[in-house]
C-alpha positions as CSV (number, residue, x, y, z in Angstrom):
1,X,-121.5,-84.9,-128.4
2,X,-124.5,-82.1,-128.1
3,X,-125.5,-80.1,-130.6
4,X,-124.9,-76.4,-130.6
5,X,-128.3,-74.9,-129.4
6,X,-127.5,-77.1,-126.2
7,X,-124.3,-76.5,-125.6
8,X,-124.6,-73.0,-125.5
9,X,-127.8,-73.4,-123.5
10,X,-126.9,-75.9,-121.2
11,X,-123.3,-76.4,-118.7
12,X,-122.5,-80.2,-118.3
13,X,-121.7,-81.0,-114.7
14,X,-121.5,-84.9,-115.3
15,X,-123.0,-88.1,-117.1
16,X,-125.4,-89.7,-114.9
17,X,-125.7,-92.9,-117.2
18,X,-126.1,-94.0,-120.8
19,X,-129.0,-96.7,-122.0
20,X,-131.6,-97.4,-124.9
21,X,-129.5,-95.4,-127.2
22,X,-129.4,-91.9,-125.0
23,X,-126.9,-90.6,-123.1
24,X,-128.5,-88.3,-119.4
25,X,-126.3,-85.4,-118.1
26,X,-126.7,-83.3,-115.0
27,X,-126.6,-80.1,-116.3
28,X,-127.1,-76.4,-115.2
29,X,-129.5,-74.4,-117.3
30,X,-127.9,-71.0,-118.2
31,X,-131.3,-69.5,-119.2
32,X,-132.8,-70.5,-115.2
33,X,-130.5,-69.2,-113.4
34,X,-128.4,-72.3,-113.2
35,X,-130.6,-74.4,-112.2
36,X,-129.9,-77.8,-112.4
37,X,-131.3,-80.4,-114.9
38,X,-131.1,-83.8,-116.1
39,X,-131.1,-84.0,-119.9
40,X,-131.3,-86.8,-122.0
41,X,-130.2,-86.9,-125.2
42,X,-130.8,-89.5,-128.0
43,X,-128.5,-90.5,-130.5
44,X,-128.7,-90.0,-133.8
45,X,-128.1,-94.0,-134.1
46,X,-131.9,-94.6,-132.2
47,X,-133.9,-92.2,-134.0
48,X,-133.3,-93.3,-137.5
49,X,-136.9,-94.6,-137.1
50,X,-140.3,-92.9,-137.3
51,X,-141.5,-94.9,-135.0
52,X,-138.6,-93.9,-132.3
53,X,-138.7,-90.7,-133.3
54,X,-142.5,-90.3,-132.5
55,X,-141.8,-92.2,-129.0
56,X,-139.0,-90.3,-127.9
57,X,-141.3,-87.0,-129.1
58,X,-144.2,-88.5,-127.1
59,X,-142.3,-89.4,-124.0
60,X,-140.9,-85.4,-123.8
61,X,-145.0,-84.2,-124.2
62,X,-146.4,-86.8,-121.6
63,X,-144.1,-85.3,-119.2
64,X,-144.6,-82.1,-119.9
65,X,-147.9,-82.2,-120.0
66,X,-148.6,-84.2,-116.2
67,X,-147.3,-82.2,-113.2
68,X,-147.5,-84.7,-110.4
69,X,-145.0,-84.7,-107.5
70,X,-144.2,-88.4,-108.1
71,X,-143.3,-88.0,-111.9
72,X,-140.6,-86.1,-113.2
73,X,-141.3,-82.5,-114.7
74,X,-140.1,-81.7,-118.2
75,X,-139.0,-78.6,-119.2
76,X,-137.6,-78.5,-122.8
77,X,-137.4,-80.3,-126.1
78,X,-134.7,-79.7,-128.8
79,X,-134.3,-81.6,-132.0
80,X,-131.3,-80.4,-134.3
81,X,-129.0,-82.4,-136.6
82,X,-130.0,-85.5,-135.9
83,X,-130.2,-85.4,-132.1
84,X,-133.2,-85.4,-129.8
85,X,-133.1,-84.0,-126.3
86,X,-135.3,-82.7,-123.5
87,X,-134.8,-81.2,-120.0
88,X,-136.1,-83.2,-116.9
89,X,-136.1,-81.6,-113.6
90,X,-132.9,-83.4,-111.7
91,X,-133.5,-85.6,-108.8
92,X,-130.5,-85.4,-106.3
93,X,-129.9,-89.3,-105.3
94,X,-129.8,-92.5,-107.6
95,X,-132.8,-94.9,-108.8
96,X,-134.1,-97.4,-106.7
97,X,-132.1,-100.5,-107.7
98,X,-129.3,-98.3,-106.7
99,X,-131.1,-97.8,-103.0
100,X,-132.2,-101.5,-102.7
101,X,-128.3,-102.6,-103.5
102,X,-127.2,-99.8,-101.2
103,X,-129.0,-100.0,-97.9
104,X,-131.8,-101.9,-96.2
105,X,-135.2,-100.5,-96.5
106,X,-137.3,-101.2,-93.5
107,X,-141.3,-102.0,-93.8
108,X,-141.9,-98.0,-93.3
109,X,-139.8,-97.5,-96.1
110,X,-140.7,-99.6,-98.6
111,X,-144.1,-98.7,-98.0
112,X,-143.3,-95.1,-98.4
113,X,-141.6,-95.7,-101.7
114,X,-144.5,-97.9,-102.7
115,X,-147.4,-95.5,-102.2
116,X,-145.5,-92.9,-103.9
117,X,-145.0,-95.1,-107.1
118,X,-148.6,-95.8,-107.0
119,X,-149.6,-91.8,-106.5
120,X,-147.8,-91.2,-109.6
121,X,-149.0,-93.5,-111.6
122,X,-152.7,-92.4,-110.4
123,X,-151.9,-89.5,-111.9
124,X,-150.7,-90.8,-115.4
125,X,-153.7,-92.9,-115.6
126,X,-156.0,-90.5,-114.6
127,X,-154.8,-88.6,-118.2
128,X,-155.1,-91.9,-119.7
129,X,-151.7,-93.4,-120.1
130,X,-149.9,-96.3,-119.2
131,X,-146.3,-96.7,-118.1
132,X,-145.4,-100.0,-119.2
133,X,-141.7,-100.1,-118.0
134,X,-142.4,-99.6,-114.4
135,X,-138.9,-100.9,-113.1
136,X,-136.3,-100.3,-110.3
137,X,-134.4,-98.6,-112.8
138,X,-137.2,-96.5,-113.6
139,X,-137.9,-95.3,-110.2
140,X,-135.8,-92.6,-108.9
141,X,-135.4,-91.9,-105.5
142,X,-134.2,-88.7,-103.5
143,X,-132.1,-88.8,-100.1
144,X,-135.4,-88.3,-98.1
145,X,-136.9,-91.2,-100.3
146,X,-139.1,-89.0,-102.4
147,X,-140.0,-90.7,-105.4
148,X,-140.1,-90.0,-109.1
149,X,-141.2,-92.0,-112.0
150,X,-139.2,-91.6,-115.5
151,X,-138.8,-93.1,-118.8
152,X,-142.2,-92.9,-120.3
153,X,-140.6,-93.8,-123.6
154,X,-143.0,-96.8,-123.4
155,X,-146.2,-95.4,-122.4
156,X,-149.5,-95.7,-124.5
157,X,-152.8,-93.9,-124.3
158,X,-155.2,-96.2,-122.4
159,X,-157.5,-95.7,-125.5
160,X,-155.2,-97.3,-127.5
161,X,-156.6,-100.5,-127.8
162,X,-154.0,-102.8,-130.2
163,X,-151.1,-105.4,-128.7
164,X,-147.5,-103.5,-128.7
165,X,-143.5,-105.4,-129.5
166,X,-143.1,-106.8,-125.7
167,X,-140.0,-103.9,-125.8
168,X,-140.1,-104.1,-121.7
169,X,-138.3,-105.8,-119.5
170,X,-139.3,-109.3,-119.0
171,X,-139.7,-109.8,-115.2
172,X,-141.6,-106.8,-114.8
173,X,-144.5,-107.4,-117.9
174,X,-147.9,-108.5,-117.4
175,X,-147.8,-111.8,-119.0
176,X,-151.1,-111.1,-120.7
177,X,-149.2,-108.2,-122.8
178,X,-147.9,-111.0,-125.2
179,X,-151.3,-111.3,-126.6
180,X,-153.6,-108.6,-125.9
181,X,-153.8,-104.6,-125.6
182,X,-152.4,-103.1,-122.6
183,X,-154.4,-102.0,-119.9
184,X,-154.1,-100.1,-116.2
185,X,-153.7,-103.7,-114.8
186,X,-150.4,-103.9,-116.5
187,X,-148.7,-101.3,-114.5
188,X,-150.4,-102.7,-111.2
189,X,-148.4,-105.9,-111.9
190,X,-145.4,-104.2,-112.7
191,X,-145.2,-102.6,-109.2
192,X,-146.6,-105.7,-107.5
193,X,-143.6,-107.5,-108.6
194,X,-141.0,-105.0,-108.1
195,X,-142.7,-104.4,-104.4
196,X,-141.9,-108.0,-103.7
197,X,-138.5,-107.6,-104.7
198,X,-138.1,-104.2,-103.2
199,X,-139.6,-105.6,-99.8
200,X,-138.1,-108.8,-100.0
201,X,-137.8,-112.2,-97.7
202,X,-138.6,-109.6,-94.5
203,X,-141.4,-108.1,-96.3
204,X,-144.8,-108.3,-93.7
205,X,-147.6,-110.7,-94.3
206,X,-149.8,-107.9,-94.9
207,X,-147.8,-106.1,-96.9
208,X,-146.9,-109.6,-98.9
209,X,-150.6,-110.0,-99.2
210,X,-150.9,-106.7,-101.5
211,X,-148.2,-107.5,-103.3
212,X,-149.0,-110.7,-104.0
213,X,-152.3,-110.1,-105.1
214,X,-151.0,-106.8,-107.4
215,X,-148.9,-109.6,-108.9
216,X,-151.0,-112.0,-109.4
217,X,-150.9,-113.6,-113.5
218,X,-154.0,-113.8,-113.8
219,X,-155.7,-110.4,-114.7
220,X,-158.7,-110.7,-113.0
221,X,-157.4,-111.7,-109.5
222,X,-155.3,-108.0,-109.3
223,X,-156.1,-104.7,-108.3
224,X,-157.9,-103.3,-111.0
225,X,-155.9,-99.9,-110.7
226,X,-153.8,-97.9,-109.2
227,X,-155.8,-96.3,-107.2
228,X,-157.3,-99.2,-106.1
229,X,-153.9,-100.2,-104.8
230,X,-152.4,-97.3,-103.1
231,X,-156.2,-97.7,-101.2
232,X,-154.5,-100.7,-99.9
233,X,-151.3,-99.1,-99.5
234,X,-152.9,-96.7,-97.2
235,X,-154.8,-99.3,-95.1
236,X,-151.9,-101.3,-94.3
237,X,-149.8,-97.6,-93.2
238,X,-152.7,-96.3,-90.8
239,X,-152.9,-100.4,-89.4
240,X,-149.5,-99.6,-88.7
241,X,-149.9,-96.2,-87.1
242,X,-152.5,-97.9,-85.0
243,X,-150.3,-100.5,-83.8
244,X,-147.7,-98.3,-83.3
245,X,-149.9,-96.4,-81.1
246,X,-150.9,-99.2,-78.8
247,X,-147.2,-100.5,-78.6
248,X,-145.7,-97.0,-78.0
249,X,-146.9,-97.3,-73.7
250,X,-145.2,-100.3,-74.0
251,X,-142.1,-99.5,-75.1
252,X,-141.9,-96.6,-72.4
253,X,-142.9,-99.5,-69.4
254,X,-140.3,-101.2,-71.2
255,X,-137.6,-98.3,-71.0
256,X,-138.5,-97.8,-67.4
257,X,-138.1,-101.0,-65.8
């Protein structure tokens, strides 16, 4: 059910899935032209709380405020009887659990997909803020394998320097967020461990190496950021282009005989 001010602003096309007490709808904005839009709407039931409230309020502004191409760009925020809802720009394709249970990614790809994940987050970390729910499920992922991160409803400011409620998703938290602030590292492990699943038994020793070391439960042994990381990232893609390079007269030998 959507308030009035939406409904009159907004055409549903279709629910594109429901979680953590909102509903998200691919919709096209009569005011752009009908443009389509994801919107995601909380329901009244989740934002009894000031604390929710203020979350699902801050997750709308930090996207609004950072304009990065691998976060997705908000647009709108209504609140009206009860309801809570913003405008995202709508990413044509699924998230990337969906694309890992779909097809298989080769080492090109899921390096791709990683760098990207760790561009965006450069970006939200460069104006001080960290994730904290970096997931599959979080990730979503176009039908060229762009990438966009989504569902800050988590994120902190960096400056903030008290624990949080472990409210993430287990398998993806730095296990140091059960007793002290949250830092940049915490998003670093979050991808390193959702790399090695994303890469998976295939995934190449140097590329495992990263990963490994991104995940790592101790702190101090990880990539202290995320830029430090997609540094890596890089090194590993232009090691490939070079191999690729010396392989490619190979290959053509290879053709011709």
């Amino acid at each position: 059910m959507l308030f009035l001010s939406v409904k009159e602003r907004y055409e549903i096309v279709r629910e594109l899935g429901q979680g953590g007490g909102s509903v998200v709808y691919q919709v096209r904005d009569r005011e752009r032209g009908g443009r389509q839009l994801a919107l995601k709407v909380f329901l009244p039931g989740i934002i009894r709380s000031n604390d929710a409230h203020v979350r699902l309020r801050r997750e709308a502004e930090i996207l609004n405020k950072i304009s990065h191409p691998n976060i997705v760009q908000a647009y709108d925020f209504f609140e009206e009887e009860g309801f809570i809802a913003y405008s995202r720009e709508y990413v044509e394709g699924g998230d990337l659990r969906w694309l890992m249970q779909s097809s298989v990614l080769s080492h090109s790809q899921t390096l791709g997909i990683l760098k990207q994940v760790a561009s965006g987050l450069c970006a939200l970390h460069s104006a001080e803020y960290i994730h904290l729910d970096i997931k599959p499920e979080n990730i979503l992922v176009d039908s060229n394998h762009g990438v966009k991160i989504a569902d800050l409803g988590m994120a902190v400011r960096a400056i903030d320097v008290r624990p949080i409620p472990n409210e993430g998703t287990a398998r993806y938290q730095a296990p140091e967020l059960q007793y002290e602030a949250p830092h940049y590292g915490c998003d670093v492990y979050s991808i390193g461990v959702m790399g090695l699943e994303v890469a998976g038994p295939a995934c190449r020793p140097d590329l495992r190496a990263i990963l490994e070391r991104a995940a790592s439960r101790e702190g101090v042994k990880r990539h202290q950021s995320a830029a430090e990381l997609l540094n890596e990232f890089n090194a590993c893609s232009k090691e490939e282009d070079f191999l690729g390079n010396l392989l490619r007269p190979l290959r053509h030998l290879l053709r011709l005989s």
